[in-house]
Backbone as JSON Lines, residues from 0, in Angstrom:
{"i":0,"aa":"X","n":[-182.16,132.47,-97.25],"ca":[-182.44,131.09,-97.69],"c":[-181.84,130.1,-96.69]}
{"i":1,"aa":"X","n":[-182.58,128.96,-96.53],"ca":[-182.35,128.36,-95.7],"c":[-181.12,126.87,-96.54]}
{"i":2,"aa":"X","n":[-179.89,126.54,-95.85],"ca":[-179.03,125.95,-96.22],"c":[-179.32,124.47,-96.56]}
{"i":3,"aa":"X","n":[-178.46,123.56,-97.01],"ca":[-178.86,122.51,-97.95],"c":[-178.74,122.2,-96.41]}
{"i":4,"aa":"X","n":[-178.63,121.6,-95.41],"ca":[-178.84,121.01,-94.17],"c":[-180.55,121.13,-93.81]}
{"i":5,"aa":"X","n":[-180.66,122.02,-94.11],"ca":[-182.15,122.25,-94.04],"c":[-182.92,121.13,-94.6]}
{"i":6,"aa":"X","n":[-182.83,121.05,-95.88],"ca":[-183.79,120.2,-96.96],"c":[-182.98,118.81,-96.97]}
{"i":7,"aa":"X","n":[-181.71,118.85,-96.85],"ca":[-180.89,117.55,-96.82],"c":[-180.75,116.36,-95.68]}
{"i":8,"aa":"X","n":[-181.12,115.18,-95.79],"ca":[-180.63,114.77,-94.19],"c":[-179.28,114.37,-94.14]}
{"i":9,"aa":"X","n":[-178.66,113.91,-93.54],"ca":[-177.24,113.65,-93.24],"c":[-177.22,112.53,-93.83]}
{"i":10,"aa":"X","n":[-175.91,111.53,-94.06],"ca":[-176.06,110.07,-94.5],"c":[-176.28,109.49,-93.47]}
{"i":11,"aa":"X","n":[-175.75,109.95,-92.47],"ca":[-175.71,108.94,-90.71],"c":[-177.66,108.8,-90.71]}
{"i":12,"aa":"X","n":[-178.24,110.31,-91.19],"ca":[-179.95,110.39,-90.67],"c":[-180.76,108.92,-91.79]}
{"i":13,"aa":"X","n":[-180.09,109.46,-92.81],"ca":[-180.78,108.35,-93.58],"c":[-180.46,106.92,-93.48]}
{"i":14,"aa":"X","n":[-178.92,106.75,-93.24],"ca":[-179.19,105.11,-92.48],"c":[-179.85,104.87,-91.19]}
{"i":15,"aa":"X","n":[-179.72,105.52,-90.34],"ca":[-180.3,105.31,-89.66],"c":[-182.05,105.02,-89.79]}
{"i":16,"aa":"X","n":[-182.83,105.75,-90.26],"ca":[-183.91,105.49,-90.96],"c":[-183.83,104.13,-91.57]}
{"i":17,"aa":"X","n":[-182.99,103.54,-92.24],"ca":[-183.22,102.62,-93.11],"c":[-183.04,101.51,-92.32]}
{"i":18,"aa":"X","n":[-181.98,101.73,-91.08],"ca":[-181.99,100.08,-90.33],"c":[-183.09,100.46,-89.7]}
{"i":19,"aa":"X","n":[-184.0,101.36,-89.29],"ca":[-184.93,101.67,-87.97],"c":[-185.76,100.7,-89.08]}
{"i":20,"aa":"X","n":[-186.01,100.88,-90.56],"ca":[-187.15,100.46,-90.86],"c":[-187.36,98.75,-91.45]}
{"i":21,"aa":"X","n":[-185.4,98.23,-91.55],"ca":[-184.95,96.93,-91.57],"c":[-185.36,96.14,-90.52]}
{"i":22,"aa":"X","n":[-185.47,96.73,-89.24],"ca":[-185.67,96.11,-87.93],"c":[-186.88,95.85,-87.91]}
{"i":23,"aa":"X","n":[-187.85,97.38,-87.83],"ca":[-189.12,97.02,-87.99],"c":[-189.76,95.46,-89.07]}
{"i":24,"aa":"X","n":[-189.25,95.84,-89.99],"ca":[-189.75,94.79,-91.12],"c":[-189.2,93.25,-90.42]}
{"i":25,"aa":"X","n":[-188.01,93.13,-89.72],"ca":[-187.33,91.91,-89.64],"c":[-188.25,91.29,-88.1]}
{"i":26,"aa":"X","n":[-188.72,92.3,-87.38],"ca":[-189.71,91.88,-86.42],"c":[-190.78,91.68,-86.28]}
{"i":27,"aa":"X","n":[-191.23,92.19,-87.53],"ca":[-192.68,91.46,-88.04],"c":[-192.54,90.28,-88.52]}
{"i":28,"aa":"X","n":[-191.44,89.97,-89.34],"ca":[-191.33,88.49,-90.13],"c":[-191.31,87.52,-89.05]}
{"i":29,"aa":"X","n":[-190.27,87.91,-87.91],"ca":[-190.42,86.8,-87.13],"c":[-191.07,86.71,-86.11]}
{"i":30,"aa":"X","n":[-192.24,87.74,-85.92],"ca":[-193.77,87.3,-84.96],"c":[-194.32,86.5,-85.79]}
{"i":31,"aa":"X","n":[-194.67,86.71,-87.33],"ca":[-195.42,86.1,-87.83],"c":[-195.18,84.78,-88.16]}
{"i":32,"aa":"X","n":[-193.8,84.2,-87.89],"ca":[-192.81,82.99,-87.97],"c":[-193.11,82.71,-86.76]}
{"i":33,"aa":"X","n":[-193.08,83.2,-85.51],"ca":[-193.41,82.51,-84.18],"c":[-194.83,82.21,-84.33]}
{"i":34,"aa":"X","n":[-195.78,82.62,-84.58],"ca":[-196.99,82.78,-84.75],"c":[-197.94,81.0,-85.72]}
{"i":35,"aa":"X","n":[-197.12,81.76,-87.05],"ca":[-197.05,80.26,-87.43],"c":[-196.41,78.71,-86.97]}
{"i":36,"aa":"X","n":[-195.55,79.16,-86.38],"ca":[-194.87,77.77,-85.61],"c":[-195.92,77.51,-84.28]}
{"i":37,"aa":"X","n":[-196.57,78.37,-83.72],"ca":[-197.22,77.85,-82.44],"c":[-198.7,77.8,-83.12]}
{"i":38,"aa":"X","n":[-199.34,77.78,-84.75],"ca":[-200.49,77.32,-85.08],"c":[-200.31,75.71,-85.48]}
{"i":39,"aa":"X","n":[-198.83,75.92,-85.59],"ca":[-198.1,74.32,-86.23],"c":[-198.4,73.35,-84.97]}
{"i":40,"aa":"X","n":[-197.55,74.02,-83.55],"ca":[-197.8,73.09,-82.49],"c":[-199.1,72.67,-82.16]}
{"i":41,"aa":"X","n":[-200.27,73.79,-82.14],"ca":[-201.67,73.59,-81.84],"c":[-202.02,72.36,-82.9]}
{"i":42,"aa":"X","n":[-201.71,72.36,-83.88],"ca":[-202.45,71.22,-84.99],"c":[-201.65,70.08,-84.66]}
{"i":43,"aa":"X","n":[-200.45,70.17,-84.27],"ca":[-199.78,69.17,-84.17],"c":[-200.3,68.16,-83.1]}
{"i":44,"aa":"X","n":[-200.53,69.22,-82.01],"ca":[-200.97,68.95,-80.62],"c":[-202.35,67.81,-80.42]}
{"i":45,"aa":"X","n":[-203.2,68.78,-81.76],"ca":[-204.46,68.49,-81.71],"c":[-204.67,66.85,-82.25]}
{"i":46,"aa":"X","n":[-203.53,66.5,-82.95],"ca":[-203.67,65.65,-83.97],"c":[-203.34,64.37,-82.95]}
{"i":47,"aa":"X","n":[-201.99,64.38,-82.23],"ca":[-201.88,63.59,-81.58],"c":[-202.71,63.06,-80.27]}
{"i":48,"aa":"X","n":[-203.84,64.26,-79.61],"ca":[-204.57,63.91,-78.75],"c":[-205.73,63.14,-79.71]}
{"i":49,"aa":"X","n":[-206.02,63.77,-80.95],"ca":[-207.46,62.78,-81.58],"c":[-206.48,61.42,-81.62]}
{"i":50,"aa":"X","n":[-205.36,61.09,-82.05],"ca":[-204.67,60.21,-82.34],"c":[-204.82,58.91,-81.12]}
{"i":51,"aa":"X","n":[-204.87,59.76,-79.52],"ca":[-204.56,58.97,-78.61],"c":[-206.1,58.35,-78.47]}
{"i":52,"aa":"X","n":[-206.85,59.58,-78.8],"ca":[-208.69,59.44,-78.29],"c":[-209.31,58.11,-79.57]}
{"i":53,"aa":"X","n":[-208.93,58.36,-80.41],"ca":[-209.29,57.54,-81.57],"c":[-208.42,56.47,-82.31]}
{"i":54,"aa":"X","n":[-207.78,55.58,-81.11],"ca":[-206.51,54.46,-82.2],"c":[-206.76,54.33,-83.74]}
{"i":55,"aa":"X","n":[-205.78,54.33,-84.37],"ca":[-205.89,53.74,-85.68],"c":[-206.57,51.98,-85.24]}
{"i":56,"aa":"X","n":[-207.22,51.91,-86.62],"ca":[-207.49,50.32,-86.37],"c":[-206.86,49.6,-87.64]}
């Protein structure tokens, strides 16, 4: 029979797993945070060039 090391992972294996998959998750949040901030600048961008092209009256 094969020993509880076999079927068991270590605690070091399983944290490790768990920050590998904290990181993952924490680097998606903030592409999708950069992502949204540079759709922010584009509208922002956009707004102030119609702004310059079209004065308020």
């Amino acid at each position: 029979a094969r020993g509880a090391k076999g079927f068991q992972k270590t605690a070091f294996e399983i944290l490790a797993e768990m920050e590998a998959k904290t990181a993952a998750a924490e680097e998606k949040a903030a592409l999708a945070e950069y992502k949204a901030a540079m759709e922010l600048d584009k509208a922002n961008a956009a707004t102030a060039s119609a702004g310059k092209l079209a004065p308020a009256t």
